[in-house]
N, C-alpha and C positions, 0 to 999 in steps of 0.2 A: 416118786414112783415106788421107792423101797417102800411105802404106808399107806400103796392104795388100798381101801378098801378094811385099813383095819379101823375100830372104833375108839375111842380112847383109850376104853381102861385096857384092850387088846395091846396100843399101844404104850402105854405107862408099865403094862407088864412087858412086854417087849427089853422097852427100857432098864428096868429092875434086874430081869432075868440077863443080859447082855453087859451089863454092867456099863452100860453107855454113859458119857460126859457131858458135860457142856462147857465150852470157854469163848471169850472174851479177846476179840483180837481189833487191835488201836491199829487205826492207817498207818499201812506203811510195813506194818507186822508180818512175818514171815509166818505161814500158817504151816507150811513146808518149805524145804528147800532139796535143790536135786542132790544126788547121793544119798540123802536121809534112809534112813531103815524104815521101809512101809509097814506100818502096824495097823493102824487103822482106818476103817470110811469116813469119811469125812462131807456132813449134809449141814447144808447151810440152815443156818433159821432166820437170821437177818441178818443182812448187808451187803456189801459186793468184794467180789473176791475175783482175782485175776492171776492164770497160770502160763507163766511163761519160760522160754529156755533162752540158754545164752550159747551160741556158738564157741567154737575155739579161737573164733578169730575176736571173739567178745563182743555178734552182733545179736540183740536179745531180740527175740520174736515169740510173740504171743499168741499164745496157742489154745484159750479159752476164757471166756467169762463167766460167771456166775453173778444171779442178780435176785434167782426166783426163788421164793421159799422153798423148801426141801429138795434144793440141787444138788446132787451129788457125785462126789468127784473125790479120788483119788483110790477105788474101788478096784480097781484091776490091778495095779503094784500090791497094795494093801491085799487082795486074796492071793496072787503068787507068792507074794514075800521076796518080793524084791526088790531096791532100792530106787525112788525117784528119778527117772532123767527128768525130775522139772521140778520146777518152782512153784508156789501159790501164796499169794501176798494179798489181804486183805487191803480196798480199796477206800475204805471208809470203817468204821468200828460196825463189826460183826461177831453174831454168836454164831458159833458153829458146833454139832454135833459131833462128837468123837464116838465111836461106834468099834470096839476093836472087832479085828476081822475075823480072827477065830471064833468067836463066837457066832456072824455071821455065818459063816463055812458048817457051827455044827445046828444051824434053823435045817439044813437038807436031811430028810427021812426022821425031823422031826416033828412029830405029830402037833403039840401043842403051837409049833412055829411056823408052820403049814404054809400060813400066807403070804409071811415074810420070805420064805424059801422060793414058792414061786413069782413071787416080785421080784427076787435078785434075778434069776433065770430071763423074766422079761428084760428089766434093768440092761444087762448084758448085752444081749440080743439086740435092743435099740443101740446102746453107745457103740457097739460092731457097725450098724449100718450107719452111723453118724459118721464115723471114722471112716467109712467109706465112702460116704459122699466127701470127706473133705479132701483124702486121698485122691478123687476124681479132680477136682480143683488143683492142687498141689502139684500135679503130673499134666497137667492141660501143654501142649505142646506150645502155645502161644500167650505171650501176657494177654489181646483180646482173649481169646476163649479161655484164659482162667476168669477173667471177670465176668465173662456171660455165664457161666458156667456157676461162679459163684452168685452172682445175680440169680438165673434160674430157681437155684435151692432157698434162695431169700425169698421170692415174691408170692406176692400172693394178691389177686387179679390184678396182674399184671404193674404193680408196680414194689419199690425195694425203698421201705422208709427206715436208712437206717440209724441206729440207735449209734452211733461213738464215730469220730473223728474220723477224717479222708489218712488221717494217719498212722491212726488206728488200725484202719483197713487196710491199709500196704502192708503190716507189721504181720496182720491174719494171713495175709498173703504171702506175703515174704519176700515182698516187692519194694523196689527204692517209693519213694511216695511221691518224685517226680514223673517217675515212671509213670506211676497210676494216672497222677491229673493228667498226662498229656495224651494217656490212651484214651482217658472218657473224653477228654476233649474231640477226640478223630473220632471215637464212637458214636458222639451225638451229629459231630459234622456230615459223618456217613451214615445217618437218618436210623440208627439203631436202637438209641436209645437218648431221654429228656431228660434233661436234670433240672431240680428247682429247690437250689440247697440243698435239705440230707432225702429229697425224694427223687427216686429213680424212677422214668416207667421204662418199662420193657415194650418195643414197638410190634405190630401182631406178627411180622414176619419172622420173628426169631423165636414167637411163643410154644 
């Protein structure tokens, strides 16, 4: 989203003028770690990359993935300047774009960087309402209605195919994983919802 709309050489100047990076991070690699001093955005250009936090009790929950070319993540610490409450660990060898933020921060009321300025602005404005929708989930008074809830924001006509493990998904949740199967289990029994491996449908009364 930070590059919609610009053309290459818009972008390569971008690049030049930003002083922007590129590295190389092996499975397994710490692309960040929480505490860390946020310096700069950080957009994917291949591979997968997974941001998680660890409680004080030391139980780690996972709080995003990255999969899509030019995702980007770590934007909001890196423009306040201030330190990681999270992790980001490369899931398989990925490049990632380093981007430092100051430079970001000075594209605003500047002319030549025009575009890039109002992309971060969009940028922003999406991951606010992302982070809303998950906050609605996260706060659901009931483990059902956080998973309908998180169902709802997945589907799309009417069913939820998802991408990564039932253990995965308790982790996103922040649910034991026993927990979950035995909800979806009562949830299909009470005609709400179909499972057929990692495909959900969503039944039309709860649509």
């Amino acid at each position: 989203m930070l590059f919609n709309g610009l053309s290459p050489e818009e972008f390569q100047d971008f690049i030049l003028w930003s002083k922007a990076m590129t590295q190389v991070y092996g499975p397994g690699q710490a692309i960040f770690q929480e505490g860390q001093e946020a310096l700069d955005i950080y957009v994917l250009l291949r591979g997968r990359v997974e941001v998680d936090q660890l409680s004080p009790s030391g139980r780690r929950t996972v709080v995003a993935h990255f999969s899509q070319e030019h995702s980007i993540f770590g934007e909001v610490y890196a423009l306040l300047a201030i330190p990681f409450d999270y992790s980001a660990w490369a899931k398989e060898e990925s490049v990632i774009l380093k981007i430092p933020a100051q430079a970001v921060l000075r594209t605003l009321g500047n002319k030549s960087q025009e575009k890039i300025a109002k992309n971060l602005v969009r940028l922003l404005a999406s991951k606010a309402y992302t982070l809303n929708q998950k906050l609605m989930v996260q706060t659901a008074p009931s483990l059902r209605e956080k998973i309908l809830m998180d169902l709802a924001q997945r589907q799309k006509n009417g069913q939820v195919v998802l991408g990564f493990s039932r253990e995965k998904w308790a982790e996103i949740l922040a649910v034991p994983r026993p927990s979950l199967s035995r909800e979806l289990s009562k949830m299909q029994e009470d005609g709400l919802i179909s499972i057929d491996r990692r495909t959900i449908s969503l039944l039309n009364e709860i649509l």
